[in-house]
Backbone as JSON, one array per atom type, in Angstrom:
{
  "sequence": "XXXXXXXXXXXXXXXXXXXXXXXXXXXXXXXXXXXXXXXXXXXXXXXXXXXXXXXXXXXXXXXXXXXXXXXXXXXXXXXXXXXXXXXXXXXXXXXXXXXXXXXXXXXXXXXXXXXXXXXXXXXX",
  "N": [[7.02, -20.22, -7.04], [8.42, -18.97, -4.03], [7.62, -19.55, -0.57], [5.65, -17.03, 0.68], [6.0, -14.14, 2.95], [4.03, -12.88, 4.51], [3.68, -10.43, 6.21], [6.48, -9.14, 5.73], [5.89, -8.32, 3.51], [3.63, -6.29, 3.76], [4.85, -4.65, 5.53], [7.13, -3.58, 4.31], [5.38, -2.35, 2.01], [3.43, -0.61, 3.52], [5.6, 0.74, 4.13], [7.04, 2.45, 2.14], [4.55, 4.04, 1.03], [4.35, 5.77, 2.92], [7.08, 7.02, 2.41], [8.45, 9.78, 1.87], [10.84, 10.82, 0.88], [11.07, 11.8, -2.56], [12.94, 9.93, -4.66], [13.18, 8.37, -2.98], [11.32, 6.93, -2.81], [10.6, 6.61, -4.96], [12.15, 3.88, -5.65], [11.83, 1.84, -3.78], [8.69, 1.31, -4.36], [9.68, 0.38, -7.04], [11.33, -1.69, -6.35], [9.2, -3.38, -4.63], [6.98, -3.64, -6.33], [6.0, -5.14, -9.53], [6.58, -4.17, -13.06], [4.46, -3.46, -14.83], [2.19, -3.97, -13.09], [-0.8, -2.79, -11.19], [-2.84, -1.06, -9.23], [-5.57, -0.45, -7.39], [-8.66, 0.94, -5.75], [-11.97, 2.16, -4.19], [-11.57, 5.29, -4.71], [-9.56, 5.87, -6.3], [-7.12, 4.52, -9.39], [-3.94, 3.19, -10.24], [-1.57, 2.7, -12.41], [1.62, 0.32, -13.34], [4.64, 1.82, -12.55], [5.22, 4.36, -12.18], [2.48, 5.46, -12.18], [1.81, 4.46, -9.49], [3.58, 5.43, -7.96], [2.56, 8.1, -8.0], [0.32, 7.77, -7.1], [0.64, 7.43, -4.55], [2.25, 10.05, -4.17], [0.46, 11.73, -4.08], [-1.48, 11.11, -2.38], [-0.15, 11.56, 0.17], [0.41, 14.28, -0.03], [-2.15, 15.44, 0.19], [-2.62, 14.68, 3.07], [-0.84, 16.06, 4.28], [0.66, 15.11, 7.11], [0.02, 12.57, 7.88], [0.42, 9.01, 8.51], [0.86, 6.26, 7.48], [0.14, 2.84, 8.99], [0.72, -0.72, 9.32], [-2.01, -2.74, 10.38], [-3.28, -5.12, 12.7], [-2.85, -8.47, 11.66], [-1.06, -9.72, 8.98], [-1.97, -11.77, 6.3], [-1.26, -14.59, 4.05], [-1.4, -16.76, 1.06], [-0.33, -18.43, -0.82], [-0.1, -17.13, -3.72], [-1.38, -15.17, -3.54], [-2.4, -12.05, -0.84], [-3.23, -10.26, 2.15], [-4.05, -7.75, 4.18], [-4.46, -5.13, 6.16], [-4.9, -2.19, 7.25], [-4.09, 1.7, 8.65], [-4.38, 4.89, 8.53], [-3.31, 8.28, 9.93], [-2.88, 10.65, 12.3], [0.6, 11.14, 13.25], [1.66, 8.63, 15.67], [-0.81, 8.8, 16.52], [-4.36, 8.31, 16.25], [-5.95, 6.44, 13.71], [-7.47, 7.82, 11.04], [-8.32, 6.68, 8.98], [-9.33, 3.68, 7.7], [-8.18, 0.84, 6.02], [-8.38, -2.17, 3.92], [-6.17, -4.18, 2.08], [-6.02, -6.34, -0.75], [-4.19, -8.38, -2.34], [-2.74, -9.61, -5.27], [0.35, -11.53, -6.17], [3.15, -11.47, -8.38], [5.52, -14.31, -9.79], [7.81, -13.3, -8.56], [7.67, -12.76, -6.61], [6.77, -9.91, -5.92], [4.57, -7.43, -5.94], [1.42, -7.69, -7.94], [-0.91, -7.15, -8.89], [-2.61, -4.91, -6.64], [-6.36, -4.68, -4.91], [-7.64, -2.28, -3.29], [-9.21, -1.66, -0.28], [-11.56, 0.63, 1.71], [-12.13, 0.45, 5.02], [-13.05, 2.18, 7.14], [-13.91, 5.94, 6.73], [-13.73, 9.22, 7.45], [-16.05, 11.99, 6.8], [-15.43, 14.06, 6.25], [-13.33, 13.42, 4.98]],
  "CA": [[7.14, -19.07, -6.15], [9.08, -18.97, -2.78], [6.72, -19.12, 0.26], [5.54, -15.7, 0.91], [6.2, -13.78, 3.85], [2.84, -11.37, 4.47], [4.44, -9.59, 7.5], [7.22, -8.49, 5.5], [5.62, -7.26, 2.33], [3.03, -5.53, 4.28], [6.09, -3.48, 6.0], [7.69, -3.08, 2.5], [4.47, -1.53, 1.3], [3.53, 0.73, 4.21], [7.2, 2.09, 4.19], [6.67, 2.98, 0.35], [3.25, 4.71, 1.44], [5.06, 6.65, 3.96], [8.79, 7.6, 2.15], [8.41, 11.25, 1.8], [11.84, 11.64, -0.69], [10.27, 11.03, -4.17], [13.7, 8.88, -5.3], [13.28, 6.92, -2.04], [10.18, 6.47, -2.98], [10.2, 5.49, -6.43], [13.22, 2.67, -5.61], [10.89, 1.24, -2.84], [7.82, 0.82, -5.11], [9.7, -0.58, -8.22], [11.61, -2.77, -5.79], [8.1, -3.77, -4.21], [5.81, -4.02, -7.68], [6.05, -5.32, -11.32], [6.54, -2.69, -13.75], [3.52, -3.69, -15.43], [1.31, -3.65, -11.93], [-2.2, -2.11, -11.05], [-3.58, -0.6, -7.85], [-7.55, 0.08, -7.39], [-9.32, 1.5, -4.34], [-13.24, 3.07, -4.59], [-11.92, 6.47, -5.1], [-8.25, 5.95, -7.63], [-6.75, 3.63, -9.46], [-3.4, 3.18, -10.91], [-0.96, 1.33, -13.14], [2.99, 0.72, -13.57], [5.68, 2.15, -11.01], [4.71, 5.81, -12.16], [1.27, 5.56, -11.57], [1.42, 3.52, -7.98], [4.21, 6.55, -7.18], [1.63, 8.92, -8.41], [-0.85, 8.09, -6.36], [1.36, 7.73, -3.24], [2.63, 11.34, -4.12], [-1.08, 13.02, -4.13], [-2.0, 11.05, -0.54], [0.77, 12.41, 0.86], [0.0, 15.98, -0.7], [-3.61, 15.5, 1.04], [-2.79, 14.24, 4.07], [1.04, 15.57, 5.0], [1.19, 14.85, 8.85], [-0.92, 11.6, 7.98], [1.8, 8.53, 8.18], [-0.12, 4.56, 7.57], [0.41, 1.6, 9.81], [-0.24, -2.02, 9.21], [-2.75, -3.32, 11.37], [-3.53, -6.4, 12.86], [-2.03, -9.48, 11.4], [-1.36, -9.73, 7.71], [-2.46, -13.06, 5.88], [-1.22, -15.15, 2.86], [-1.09, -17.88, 1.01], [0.43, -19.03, -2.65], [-0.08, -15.54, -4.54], [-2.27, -14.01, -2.31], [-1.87, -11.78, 0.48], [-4.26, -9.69, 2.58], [-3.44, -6.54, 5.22], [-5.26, -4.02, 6.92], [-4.18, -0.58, 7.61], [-4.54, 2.62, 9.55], [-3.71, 6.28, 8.49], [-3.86, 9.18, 10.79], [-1.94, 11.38, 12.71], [1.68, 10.16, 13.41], [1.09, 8.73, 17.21], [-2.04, 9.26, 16.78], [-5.58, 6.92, 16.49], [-6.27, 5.82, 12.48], [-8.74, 8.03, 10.52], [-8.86, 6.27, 7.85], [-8.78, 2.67, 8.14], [-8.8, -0.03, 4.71], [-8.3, -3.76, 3.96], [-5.88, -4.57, 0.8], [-5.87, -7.88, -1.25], [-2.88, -8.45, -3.19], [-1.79, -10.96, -6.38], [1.9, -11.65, -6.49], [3.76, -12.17, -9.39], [6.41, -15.06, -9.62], [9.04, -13.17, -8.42], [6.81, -12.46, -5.58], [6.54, -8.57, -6.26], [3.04, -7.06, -5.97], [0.9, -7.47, -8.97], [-2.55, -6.27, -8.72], [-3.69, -4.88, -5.35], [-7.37, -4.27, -4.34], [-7.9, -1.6, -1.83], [-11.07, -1.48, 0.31], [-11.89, 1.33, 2.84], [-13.48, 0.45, 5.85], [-13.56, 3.67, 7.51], [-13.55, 7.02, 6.5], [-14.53, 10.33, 7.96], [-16.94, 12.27, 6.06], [-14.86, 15.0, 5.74], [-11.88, 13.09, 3.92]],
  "C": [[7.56, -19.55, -4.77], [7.18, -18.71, -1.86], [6.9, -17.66, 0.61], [5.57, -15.45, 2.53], [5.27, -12.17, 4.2], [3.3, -10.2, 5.86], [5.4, -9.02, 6.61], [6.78, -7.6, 3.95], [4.77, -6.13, 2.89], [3.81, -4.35, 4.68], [6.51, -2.87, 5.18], [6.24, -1.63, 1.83], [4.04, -0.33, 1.81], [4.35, 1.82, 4.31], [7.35, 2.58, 2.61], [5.74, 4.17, 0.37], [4.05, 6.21, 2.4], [6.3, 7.42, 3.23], [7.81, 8.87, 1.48], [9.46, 11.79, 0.56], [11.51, 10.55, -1.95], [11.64, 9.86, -4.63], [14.0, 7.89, -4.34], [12.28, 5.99, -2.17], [9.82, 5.9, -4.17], [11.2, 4.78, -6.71], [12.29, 1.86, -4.66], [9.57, 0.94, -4.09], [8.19, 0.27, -6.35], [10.49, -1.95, -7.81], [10.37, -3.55, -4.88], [6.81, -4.42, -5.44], [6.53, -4.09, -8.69], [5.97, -4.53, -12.13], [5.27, -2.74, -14.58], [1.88, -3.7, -14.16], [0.33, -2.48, -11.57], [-2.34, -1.93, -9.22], [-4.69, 0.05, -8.04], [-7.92, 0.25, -5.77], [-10.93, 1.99, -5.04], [-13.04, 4.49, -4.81], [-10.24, 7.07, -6.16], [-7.61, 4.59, -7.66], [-5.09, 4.48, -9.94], [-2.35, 2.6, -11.27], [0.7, 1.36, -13.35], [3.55, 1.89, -12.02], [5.06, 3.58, -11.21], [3.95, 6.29, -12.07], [1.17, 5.23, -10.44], [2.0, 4.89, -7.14], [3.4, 7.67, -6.93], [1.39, 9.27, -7.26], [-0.45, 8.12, -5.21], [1.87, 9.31, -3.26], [1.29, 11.91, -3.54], [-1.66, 12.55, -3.1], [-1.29, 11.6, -0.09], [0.56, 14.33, 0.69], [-1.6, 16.23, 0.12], [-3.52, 15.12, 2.21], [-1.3, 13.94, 4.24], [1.48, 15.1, 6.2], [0.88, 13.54, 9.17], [0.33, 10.26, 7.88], [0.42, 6.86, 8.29], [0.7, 3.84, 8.2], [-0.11, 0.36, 9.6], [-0.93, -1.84, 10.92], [-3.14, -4.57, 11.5], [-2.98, -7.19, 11.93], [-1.79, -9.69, 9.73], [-1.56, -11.33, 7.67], [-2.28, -13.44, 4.58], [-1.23, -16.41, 2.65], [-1.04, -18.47, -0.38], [0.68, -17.3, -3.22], [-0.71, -14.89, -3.94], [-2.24, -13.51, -1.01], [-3.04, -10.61, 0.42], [-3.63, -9.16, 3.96], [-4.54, -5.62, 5.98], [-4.13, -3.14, 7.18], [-4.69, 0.58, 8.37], [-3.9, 3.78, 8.56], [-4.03, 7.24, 9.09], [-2.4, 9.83, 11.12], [-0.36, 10.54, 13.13], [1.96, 9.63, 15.01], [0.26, 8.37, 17.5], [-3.3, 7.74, 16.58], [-5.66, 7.02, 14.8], [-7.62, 7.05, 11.99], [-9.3, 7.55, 10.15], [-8.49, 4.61, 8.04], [-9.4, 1.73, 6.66], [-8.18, -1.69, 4.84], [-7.15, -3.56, 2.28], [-6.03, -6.18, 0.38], [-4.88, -7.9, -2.62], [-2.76, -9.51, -3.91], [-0.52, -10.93, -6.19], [2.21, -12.66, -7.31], [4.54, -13.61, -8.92], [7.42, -15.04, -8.72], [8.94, -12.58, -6.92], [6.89, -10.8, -4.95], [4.63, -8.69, -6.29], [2.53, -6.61, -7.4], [-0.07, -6.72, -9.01], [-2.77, -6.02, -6.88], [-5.0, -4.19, -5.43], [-7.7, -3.62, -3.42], [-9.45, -1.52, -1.73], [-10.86, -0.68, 1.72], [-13.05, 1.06, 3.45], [-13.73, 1.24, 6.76], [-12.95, 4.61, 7.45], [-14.22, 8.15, 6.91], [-15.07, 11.49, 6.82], [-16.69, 12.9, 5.56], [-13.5, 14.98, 4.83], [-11.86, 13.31, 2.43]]
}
């Protein structure tokens, strides 16, 4: 595997999170993940490009004005990479704020990520 570059997948991934036109959006996540690839969080998981799109469709559907931002510095090193994030108003201060931890395949596409929310408002 090529040395990884956690600054630029992080960008890659947020701007996936964010694309609003569904066929921009499902060329960005199969050019970003393995067609065989998983995503988990404490409240959805899911698997393959049509599940990851999924679940990026139905945040967006819950939270349309809501746009994510990396935060603070991303961090890798061989297959592993690690991010932080923000989502909130567009401008605006972070509601929701989580940690990911990422595998990467060979081809250094996102295999498995781990999401972890570390803050959420009560009412989300």
């Amino acid at each position: 595997m090529n040395a990884i570059n956690p600054q630029d997948i992080a960008a890659r991934y947020v701007a996936a999170w964010n694309e609003t036109d569904p066929d921009c959006r499902r060329a960005l996540v199969a050019a970003l993940w393995t067609e065989d690839a998983t995503y988990g969080d404490p409240v959805m998981q899911g698997q393959g490009h049509g599940g990851i799109e999924g679940l990026i469709a139905g945040v967006q559907a819950r939270f349309p004005d809501f746009r994510f931002a990396v935060s603070g510095r991303p961090d890798g090193y061989g297959d592993r990479l690690r991010f932080s994030w923000g989502l909130g108003p567009e401008g605006g201060e972070a509601v929701v704020q989580g940690t990911d931890f990422a595998t990467l395949a060979g081809d250094g596409r996102l295999q498995e990520v781990a999401g972890f929310l570390d803050r959420v408002p009560p009412a989300a």
